[in-house]
N, C-alpha and C positions, 0 to 999 in steps of 0.2 A: 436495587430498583424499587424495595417497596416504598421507598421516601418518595420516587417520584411519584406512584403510583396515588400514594396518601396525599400531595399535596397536590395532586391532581384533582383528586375527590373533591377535595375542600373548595380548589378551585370554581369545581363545577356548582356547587354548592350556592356559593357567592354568587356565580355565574346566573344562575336558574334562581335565587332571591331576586337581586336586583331587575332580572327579566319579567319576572311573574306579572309585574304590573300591563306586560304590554297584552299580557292573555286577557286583564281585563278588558282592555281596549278593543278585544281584537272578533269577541264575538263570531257564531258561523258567519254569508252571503249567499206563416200563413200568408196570406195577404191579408191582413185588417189596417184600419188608417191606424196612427200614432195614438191616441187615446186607448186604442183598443190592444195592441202589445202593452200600452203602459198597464190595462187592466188587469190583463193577463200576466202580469210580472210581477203583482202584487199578491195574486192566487199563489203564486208558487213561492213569492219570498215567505208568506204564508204558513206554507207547506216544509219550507226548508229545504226547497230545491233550486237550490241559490245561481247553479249552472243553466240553467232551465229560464230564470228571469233575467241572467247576463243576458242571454240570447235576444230575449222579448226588448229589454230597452235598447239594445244598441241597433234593433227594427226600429224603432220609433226615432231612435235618433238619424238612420238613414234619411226616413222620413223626415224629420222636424230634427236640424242639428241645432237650434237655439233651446230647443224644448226646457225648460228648467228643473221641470218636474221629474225627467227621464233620467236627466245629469244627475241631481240632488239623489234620486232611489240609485241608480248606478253608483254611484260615490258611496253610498249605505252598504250596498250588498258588499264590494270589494272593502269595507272596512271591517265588516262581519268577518270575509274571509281572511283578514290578515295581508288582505297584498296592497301594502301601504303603496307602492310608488303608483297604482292603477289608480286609487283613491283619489288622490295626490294630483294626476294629472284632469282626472274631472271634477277636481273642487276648483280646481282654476281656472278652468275653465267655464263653471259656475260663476266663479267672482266676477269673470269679465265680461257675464249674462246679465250681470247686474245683482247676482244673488245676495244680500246685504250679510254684511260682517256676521251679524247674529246667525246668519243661517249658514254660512261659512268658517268662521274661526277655530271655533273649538273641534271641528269634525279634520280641518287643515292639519289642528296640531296632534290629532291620534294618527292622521295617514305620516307625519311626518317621525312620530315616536314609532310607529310599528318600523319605520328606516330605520331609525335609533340616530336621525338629524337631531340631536340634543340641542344643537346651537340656534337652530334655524324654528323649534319650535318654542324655544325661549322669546324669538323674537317677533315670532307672532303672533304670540300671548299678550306680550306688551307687560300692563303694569292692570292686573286683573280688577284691581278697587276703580278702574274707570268703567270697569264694562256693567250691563244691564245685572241687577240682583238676581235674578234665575241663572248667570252664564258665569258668576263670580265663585264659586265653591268647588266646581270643575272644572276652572280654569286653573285659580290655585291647586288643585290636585295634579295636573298638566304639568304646571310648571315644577314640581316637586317630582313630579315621573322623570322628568327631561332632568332635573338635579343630581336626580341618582344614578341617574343611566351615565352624566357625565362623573360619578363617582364621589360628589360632593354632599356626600350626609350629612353635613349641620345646615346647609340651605334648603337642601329637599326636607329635612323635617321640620322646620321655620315655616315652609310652603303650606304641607300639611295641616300643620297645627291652625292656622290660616282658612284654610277649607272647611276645616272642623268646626272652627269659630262661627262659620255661616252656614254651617250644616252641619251638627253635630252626627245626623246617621249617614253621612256617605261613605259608603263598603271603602270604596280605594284607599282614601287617605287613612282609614284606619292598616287598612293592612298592610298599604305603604310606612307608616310606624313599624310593625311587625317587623318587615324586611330590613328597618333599619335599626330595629334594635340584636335581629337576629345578628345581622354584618359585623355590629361593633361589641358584639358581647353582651350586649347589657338584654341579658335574658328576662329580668322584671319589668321593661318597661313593652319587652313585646309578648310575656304571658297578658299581660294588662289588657292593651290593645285586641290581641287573639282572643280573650273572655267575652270583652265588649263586641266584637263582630261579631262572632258567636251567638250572641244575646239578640244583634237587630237581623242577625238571618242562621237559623241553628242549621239550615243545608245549603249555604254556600259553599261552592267549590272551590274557589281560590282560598277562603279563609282554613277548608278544614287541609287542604296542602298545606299551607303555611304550618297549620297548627302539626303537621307530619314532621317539617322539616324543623320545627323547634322541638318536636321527643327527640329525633336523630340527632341536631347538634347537643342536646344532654346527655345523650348516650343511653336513652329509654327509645330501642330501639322496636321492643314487642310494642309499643304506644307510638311509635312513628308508623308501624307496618299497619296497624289496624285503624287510623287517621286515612296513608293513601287508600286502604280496601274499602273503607267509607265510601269513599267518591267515586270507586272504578267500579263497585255493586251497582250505582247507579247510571253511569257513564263508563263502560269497558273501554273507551276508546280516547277518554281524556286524558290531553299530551302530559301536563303539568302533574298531573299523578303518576303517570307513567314513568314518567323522569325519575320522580321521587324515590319510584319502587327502585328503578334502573338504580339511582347514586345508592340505597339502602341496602343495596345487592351486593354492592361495588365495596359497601362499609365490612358486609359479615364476609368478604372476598368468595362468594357463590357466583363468578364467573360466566357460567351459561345463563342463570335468571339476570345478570346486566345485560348481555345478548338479546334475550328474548323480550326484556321490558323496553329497552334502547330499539330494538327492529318494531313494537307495536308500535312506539310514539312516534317513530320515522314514516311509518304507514301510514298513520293518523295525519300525521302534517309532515307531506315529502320534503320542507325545506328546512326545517329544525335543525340547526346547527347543533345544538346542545341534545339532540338525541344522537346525533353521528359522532358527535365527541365522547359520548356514553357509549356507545357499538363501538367505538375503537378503542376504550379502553377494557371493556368486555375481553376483546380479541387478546388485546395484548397481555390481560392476564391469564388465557387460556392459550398462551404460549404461540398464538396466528398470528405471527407479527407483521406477514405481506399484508396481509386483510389487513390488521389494523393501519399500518400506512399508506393504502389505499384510500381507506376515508378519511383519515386526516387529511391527507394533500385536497379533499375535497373540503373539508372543513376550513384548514387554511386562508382556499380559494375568496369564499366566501366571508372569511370573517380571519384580513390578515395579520390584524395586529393581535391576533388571542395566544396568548404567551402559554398557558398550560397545553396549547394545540404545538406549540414549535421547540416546546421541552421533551412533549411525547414524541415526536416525531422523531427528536434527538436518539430517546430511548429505542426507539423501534429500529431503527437505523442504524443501529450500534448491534442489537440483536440479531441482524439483516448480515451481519458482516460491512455493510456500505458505511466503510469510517469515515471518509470525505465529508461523503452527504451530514451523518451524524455531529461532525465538526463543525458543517456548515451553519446549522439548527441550533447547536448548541451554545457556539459564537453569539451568535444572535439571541437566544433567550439571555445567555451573561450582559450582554449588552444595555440589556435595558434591568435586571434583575443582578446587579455584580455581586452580592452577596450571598447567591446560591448554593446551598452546601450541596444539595443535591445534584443542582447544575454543573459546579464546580468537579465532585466526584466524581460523572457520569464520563465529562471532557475528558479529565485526566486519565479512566480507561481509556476511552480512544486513541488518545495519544500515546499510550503506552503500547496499545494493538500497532498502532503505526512506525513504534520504533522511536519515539518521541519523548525518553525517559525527563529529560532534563525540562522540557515544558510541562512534562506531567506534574514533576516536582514546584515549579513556579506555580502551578495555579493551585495545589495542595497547599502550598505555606502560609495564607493565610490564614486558616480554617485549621491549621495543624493545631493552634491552642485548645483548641473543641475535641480533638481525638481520643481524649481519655477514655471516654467511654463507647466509643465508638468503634468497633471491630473492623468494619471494613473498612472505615478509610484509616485506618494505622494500617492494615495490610494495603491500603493502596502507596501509601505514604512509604512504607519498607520499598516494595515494588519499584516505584521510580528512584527512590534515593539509590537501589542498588542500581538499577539501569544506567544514572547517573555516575555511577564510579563511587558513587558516595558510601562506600558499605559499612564505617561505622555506623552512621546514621540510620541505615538500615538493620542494621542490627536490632538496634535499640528500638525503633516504632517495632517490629517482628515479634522481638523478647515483649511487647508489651500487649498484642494483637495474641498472642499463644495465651501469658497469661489470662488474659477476657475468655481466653477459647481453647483449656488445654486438649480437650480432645479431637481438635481440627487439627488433620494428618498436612492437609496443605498447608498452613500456615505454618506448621514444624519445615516443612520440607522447602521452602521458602526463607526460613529462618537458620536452618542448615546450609544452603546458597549462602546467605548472608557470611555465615562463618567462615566457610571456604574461603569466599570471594575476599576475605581482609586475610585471610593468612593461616586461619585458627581452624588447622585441619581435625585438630582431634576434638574438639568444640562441636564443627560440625558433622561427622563421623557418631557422637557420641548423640548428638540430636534425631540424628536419622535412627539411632540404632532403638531411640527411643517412641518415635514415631510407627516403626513396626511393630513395636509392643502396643500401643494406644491400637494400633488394626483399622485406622483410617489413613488414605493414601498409601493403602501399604504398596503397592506398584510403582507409584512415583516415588515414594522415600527408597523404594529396593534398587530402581534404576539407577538413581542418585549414588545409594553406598554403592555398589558395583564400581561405577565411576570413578567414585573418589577415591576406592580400593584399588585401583588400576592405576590410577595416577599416583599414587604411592607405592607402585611398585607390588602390593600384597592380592598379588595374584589370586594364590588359594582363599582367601580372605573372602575376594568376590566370587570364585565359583562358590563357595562353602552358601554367600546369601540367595545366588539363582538357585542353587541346588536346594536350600531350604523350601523355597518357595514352591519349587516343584513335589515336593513331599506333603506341602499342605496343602497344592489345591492339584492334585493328580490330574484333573479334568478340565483346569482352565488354558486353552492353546495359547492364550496371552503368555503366562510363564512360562513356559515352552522356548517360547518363541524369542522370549528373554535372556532363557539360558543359550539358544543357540546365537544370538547374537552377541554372546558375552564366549562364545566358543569361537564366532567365527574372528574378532579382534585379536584372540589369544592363538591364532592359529590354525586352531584345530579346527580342518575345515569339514573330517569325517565325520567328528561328535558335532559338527553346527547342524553336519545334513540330516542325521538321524532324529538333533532335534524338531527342526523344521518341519521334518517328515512329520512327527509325530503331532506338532501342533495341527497342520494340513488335517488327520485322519480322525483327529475329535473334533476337527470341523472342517468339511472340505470349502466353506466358503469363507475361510478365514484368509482374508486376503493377503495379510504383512506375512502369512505363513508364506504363502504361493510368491509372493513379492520376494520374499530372502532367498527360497529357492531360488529364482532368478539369479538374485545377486550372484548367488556361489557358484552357477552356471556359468555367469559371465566374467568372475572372477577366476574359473577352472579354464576359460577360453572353450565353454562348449555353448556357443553361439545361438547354434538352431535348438539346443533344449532351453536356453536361456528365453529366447523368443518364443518359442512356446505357452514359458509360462507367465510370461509378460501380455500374449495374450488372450491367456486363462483369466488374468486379471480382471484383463477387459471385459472379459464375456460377465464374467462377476460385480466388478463396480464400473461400468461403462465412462464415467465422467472420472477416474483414476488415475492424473495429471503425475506422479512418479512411475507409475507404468509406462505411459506415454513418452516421457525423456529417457526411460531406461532402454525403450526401441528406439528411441531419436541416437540415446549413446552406441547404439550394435549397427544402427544408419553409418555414425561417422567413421565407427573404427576401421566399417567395410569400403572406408574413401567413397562413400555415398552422401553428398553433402545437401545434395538435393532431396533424398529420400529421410536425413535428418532436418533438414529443416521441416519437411511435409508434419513431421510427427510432433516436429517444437511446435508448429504453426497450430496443432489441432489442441494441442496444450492448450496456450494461448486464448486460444476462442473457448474450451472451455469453459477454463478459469481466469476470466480477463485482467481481475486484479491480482493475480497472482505474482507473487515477481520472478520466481525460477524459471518457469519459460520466457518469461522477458527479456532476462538478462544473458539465457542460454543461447536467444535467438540473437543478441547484439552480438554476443562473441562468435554466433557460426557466419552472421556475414562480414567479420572480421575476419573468419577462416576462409572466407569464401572472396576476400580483397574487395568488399564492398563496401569499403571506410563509410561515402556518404550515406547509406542506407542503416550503418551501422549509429552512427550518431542522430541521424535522424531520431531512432527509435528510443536511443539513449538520452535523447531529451526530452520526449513524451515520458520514459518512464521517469526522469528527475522531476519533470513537473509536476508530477502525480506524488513524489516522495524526493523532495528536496532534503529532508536533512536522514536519509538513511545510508549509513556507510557505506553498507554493499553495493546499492545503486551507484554514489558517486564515485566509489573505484573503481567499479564498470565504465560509468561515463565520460571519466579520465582516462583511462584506455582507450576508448574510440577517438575522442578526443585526437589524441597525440597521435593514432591511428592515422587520421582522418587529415593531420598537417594543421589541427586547430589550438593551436598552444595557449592560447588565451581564453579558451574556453577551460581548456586541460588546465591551468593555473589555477584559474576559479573552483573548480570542481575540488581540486587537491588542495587549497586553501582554507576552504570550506569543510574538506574531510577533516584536516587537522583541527577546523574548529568543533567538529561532531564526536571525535575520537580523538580526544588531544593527548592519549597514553598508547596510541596506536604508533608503533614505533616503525611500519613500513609506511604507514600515513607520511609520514615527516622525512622519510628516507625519497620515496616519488617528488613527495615537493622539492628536496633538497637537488635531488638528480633533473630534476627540469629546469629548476630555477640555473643551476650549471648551465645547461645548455643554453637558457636563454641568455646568458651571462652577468647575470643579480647574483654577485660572487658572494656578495659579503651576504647574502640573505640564505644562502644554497648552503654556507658554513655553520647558517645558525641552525638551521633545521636540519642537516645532518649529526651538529651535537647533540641535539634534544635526542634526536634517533639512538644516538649513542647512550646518552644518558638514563633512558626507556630499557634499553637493553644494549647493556654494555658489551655483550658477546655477537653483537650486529656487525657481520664483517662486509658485508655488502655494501654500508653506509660508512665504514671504515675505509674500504676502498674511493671510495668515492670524497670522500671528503680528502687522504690523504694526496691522490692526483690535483687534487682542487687546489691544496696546500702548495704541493711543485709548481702547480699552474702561475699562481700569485705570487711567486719569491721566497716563500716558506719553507725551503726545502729542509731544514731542521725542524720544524714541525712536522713535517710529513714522513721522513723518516721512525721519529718519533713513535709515532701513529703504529706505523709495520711491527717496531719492537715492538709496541702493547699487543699487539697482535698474537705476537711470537710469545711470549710472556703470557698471554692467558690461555692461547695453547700450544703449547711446545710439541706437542706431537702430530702439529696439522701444518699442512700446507699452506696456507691461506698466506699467514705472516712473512716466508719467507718469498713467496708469489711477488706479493704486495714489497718487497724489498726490491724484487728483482724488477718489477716496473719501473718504480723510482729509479734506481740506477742506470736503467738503460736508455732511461727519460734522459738522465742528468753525461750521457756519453760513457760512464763507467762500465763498457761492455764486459769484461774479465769477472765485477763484481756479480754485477746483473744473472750470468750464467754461473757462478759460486752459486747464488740462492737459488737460481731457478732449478739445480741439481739437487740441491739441499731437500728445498720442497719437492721434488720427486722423487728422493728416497724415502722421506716420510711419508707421501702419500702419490703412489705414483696414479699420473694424467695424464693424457695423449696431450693435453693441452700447456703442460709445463714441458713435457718433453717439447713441441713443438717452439715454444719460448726460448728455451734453451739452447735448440735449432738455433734459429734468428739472433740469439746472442752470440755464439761463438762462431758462426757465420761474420756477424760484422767485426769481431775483434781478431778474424784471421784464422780461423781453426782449421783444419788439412784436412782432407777427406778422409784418409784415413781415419784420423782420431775421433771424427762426429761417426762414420758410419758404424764404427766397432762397437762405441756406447749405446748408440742405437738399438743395433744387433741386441747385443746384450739385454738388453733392455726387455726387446722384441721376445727372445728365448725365453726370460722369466716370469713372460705374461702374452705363452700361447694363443691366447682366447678373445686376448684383447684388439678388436676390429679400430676401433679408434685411434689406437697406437699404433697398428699396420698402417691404414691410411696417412700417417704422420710421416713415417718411414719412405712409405712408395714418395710421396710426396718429395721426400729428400733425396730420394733416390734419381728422380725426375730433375731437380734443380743438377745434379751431379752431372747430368748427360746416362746414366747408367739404366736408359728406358726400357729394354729388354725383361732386365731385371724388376724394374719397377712393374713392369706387363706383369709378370710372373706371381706378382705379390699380390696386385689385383682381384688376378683371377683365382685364388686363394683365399680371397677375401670372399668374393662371389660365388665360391663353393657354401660357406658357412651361411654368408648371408645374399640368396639368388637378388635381392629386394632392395640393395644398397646402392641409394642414388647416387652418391659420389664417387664409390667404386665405378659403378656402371659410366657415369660422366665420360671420369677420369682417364678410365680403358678405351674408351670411343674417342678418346681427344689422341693419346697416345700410336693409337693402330690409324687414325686420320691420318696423322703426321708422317707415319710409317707407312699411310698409301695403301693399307692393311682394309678391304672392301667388310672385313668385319664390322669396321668403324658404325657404319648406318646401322645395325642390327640393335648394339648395346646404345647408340646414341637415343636411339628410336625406343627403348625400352626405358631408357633413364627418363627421358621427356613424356611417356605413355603414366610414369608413375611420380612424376612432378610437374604436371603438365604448365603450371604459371610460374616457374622458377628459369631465370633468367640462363643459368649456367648451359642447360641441358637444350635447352633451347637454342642459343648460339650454336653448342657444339654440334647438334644435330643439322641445323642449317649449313652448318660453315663443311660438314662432310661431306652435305647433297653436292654443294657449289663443284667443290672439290672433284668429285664424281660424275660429273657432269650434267648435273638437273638443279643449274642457278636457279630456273624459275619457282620450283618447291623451297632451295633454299633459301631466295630473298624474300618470299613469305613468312616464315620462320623471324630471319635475321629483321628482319622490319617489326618485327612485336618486339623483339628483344633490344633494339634501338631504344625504341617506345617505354619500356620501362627500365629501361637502364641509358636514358639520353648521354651520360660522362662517360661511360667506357669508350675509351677511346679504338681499345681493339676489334669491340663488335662491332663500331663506326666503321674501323676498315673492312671487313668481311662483307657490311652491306655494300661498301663502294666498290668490291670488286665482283659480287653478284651483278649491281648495276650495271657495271661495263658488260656481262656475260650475256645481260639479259637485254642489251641495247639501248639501256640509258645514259652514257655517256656524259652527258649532264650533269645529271641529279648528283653521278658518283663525284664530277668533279666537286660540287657543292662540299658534299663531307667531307673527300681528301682536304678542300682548302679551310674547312673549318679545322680538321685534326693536326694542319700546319699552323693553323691561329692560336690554337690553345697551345703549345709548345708543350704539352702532355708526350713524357716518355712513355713505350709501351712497346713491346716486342717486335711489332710489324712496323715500327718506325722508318726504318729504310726502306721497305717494300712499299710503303704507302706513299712515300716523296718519287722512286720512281716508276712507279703506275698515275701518280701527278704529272709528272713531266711526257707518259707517253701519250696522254690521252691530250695535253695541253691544258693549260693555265683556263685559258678563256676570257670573255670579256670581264671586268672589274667593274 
């Protein structure tokens, strides 16, 4: 930042040269008849009490609005004071008094230059060799003001030189020379100039500024300082020295004297853009960056095409954390300045804060030829190319940025990322190991090794670097706090608490100490100490947005869905750009079956962050949530373009585009998934059904074997056989593998397969139930595979038994919805009044699940209180419109409960759909008792 800060300076510099002329121009400003305020207003312009004679002419003009003489002294005082456009409107009103050119023209074009109307008082200058010899030398100097001010130095000093020729001692035009030879460099031709003024007035103020701001730009800065003290000895209150002092402040970076020289000349004259632009950069090197974007947006306002104003704002705004805003600013300065190195670097952080690597890189590459010597932008350049994927390239800007800077611990530990990130563990291992020696960053390099030790398997390795740490700074709770997070990964959750502890008591307001407690709390399942010290946190850092979701996560665990959203929602307003509670909140009213509310919010936060991964897998989720597949397509197209080595990226797209049926597009991104990570069995699945699907069934076979072949000791591959097969009518093979994979790794969920397979190829109860059994005995514990069981048990007719199993299950687990279902459907059926108890308790603890719901109504009906159960059965219609069975339950409520009608309606729909389903025949003759009806 100090590039922008410096060519800010210089800006302002240029800025307050080419300005200086309009300070010359700009000078201070009862009942009696009109003669007599005009008298009075002459006293006091006099006097220099310029407010005081406004008052007096614009009496006399009440009086006498033709008056010439009140207009012409009013037009005077407002050009003294600087307010061109008041000037402006009484000179014109003067002209059309009759007031002749000569007494009008040249006064028009200083009210029109204090505007900075360059165009407009070019053209009321006209062509100055026609005008009277007294009005000819200041006019040329006019139009030479108005040249510069449009930025056109070789006209304005043509102008000049012009002036000079008809008045060789006119102050302006020489010092307008000055101004432009300061602008273009050519420092001999404005000492020359600055000599000569000097010579026809040795205590002008504007000359002896100038003569400050040419030490300054020579870099004779003790003869710049005592040039502005010259003129503010005699004038404490003149802006244009004041500036001087302010930008000379800004040169040796004394920070609070630009504040203070920037706030006199804004007091001096409250509309000075170039003092407010000086007070915000004051701010912003004194690290008050709200202050400083405060007055810039005022600055702006007023003067909006000033590009060092919409560069700084960039910079402020970026220091602000407001990366949007900063983008937005900074867009915009590239725009009209695309060459900007400064500009160019400043974006590319932004867009790096943003998630943004691969743009960061795009607008780095230009400028990348320039990097040699440049420290930070090779480190910005590393930065994004690694963001990018790109990590040789990263490497190499990093290895060149450390060089420049071997003692920068971040640049090592960023250059060690690099290594890792391409493959070169002991490279980067070996960088880190070196960066703790250098003793800069040593916390981020120690994090890192830890890390990378872990992920290597060399355990002791990473205790052996927190353990170090802790031996050399005994008293810092950060290491501490290190070790015990490197305890609690490993395990050991006694050694994390002790350390945690310990961080806590060398500082009890060390929050991440108080924070991990937590964690271990709520990871030991002790709840009410977990919240406790979640909020301790609070009382500690009150606006502490992981505090706040870690009691949003003890809201949901406790089926409090409303008391976690309350806690994401305060997130949220917190920290509005935040994205954890954003994305937290879209997923709990996904939890909470609030699809449109969920994508709602999921498109507010894509707008805000269109190309960030985790937002558009979020978004993609609600999406398909929500029934928006073309939304969900774009999002997951999109991902693959933001993450294209993301190999579940390319597995969602591939699994949707199935569904939608873009067959051959669903194969191509499922191989890429493969490709990414060839041990993706999920994407293996899915493509090889895709393959059955389409005719391929030796490809898809294929598929299973690789499966089986990359792990011979896992399920998955002979799973994935057993689909195929059972797909392809091969029941006998289908249930070979599906056994197969259940000796390898047994699953309630292959046993159940298995079920279903030798079911369809004819299997005896006997010999399913025994395997079963068997089964069951060598995995006690296993609830899932009970449930599988009862289940088969159930299909058998052997319900007694199946009861028996249940409630076995509901010893182990009181809390188990489908046990609970299950048992309430069973004892229904059986007439068994227990049924309402367990239905009522399944439904009390899955309250919007369709199963529990039916079963719970369809026992009331049963029991004789249809009207409780057709309320019930009518939600569960509602969200389950196809089941044809719960359709019958509500039809037979209906008749119970006197609508005879209605119920016929569904009976003759559940005869339309020719849907088989249990209550088939009961529903054709409860059709025929109740009658047909009319058609």
């Amino acid at each position: 930042m100090d590039a922008v800060v410096h060519r800010s300076g210089r800006c302002v510099g240029a800025l307050l040269i080419a300005l200086l002329g309009t300070a010359l121009l700009a000078g201070c400003g009862g009942r009696l008849d009109a003669q007599g305020h005009i008298d009075r207003a002459k006293t006091f312009i006099t006097k220099g009490e310029a407010r005081a004679a406004v008052i007096e002419l614009k009496s006399a003009l009440q009086q006498q609005p033709d008056n010439r003489t009140a207009r012409s002294l009013l037009a005077d005082v407002y050009l003294k004071g600087g307010m061109g456009a008041e000037a402006e409107k009484e000179l014109r009103r003067l002209r059309k008094l009759g007031g002749t050119p000569a007494m009008v023209r040249l006064r028009l074009a200083r009210a029109l230059m204090l505007q900075r109307k360059f165009k407009d008082v070019l053209e009321t200058l006209g062509d100055p060799g026609r005008l009277p010899a007294d009005q000819r030398a200041r006019a040329y100097y006019l139009r030479g003001e108005a040249e510069l001010g449009r930025g056109k130095t070789v006209p304005a000093a043509a102008q000049y030189r012009r002036a000079l020729a008809v008045d060789p001692a006119l102050m302006g035009a020489h010092l307008g020379l000055v101004r432009i030879g300061l602008l273009g460099d050519d420092y001999p031709l404005a000492r020359k100039q600055l000599d000569e003024a000097l010579r026809l007035d040795p205590e002008d103020r504007q000359a002896w500024v100038l003569n400050g701001e040419y030490h300054m730009e020579a870099g004779e800065r003790g003869r710049a300082r005592r040039a502005f003290e010259h003129v503010l000895k005699k004038d404490p209150q003149y802006v244009p020295a004041l500036l001087g002092m302010a930008r000379l402040s800004l040169a040796q970076g004394d920070a609070p004297a630009v504040v203070r020289y920037a706030r006199q000349a804004e007091k001096a004259a409250p509309g000075s853009l170039i003092a407010r632009y000086l007070l915000a950069l004051g701010y912003y090197n004194r690290h008050e960056f709200a202050k400083a974007n405060s007055v810039l947006l005022t600055v702006l306002n007023g003067a909006p095409g000033h590009l060092p104003t919409v560069l700084l704002l960039g910079a402020t705004n970026y220091a602000l954390g407001n990366y949007e805003q900063a983008r937005m600013y900074l867009n915009r300065y590239l725009a009209a300045k695309p060459d900007s190195v400064p500009a160019r670097k400043l974006l590319a952080a932004v867009r790096l804060k943003i998630h943004e690597p691969k743009r960061a890189l795009q607008l780095l590459q230009p400028i990348a030829a320039g990097a040699s010597k440049d420290r930070a932008l090779l480190a910005l350049l590393g930065e994004a190319a690694f963001g990018a994927g790109r990590y040789a390239e990263a490497t190499s800007y990093l290895k060149r940025a450390v060089a420049a800077a071997p003692g920068n611990g971040r640049l090592r530990t960023q250059l060690a990322l690099g290594y890792l990130a391409s493959g070169d563990t002991a490279a980067g291992i070996r960088e880190l190991e070196s960066t703790l020696k250098v003793g800069s960053d040593v916390h981020g390099a120690a994090g890192l090794l830890v890390r990378t030790y872990l992920r290597e398997g060399r355990r002791a390795k990473a205790l052996e670097v927190a353990q170090g740490l802790t031996r050399k700074e005994p008293k810092n709770p950060a290491v501490w706090n290190m070790l015990g997070a490197l305890n609690l990964v490993l395990g050991h959750d006694e050694e994390a608490g002790a350390n945690f502890e310990r961080a806590v008591a060398l500082d009890p307001k060390y929050v991440l100490g108080v924070l991990n407690l937590g964690r271990l709390d709520l990871r030991a399942g002790r709840s009410d100490r977990a919240r406790a010290r979640f909020e301790q946190v609070l009382k500690l850092d009150p606006a502490n947005v992981t505090a706040m979701i870690a009691l949003a996560t003890l809201r949901y665990r406790a089926h409090d869905l409303d008391g976690a959203g309350v806690w994401l929602t305060k997130a949220h307003e917190t920290a509005p750009k935040a994205l954890r509670p954003r994305l937290l909140l879209v997923q709990l009213r996904l939890a909470k079956r609030d699809a449109p509310g969920a994508m709602d919010l999921a498109r507010e936060t894509l707008a805000a962050h269109p190309d960030n991964p985790v937002v558009l897998s979020v978004a993609a989720g609600a999406y398909l949530a929500g029934g928006d597949t073309t939304s969900a397509l774009t999002a997951l197209t999109h991902l693959t373009e933001v993450a294209p080595r993301a190999a579940s990226a390319w597995y969602r797209l591939g699994d949707l585009q199935v569904r939608l049926g873009e067959h051959k597009r669903a194969a191509r991104s499922l191989a890429k998934a493969l490709r990414l990570r060839p041990d993706f069995n999920l994407a293996r699945g899915v493509l090889a059904l895709l393959e059955a699907q389409t005719g391929h069934a030796k490809e898809a076979m294929a598929l299973a074997r690789e499966a089986r072949k990359r792990h011979p000791d896992a399920a998955f591959g002979y799973e994935l056989a057993g689909d195929l097969d059972l797909r392809a009518g091969r029941y006998a093979a289908a249930a070979r593998a599906y056994r197969t994979g259940y000796e390898k790794a047994p699953q309630a969920g292959l046993a159940a397969k298995w079920y279903a397979a030798e079911r369809r190829r004819g299997a005896t109860r006997k010999t399913v139930l025994a395997t079963l059994r068997a089964w069951s005995k060598a995995r006690p514990k296993d609830v899932a595979l009970d449930l599988v069981v009862a289940g088969v048990l159930t299909d058998f007719g052997q319900r007694d038994t199946a009861i028996n199993v249940y409630r076995g299950i509901l010893k182990r687990e009181p809390k188990n919805v489908v046990a609970l279902n299950n048992l309430a459907w069973l004892y229904s059926e059986a007439g068994n009044p227990q049924a309402i108890r367990y239905a009522r308790e399944a439904h009390k603890l899955a309250p919007d699940q369709v199963a529990p719901m039916d079963t719970l109504g369809w026992a009331l009906v049963r029991r004789g209180r249809a009207k409780a159960g057709l309320a019930l059965l009518r939600q569960a219609v509602e969200k389950a419109p196809n089941n044809a069975e719960i359709r019958y339950h509500r039809a037979v409520a209906l008749v119970k409960t006197g609508n005879p009608g209605a119920a016929r309606r569904d009976l003759q729909t559940l005869m339309k759909s020719k849907a088989d389903f249990p209550s088939r025949k009961a529903a054709e003759k409860l059709l025929a008792q109740i009658g047909q009806g009319s058609r």
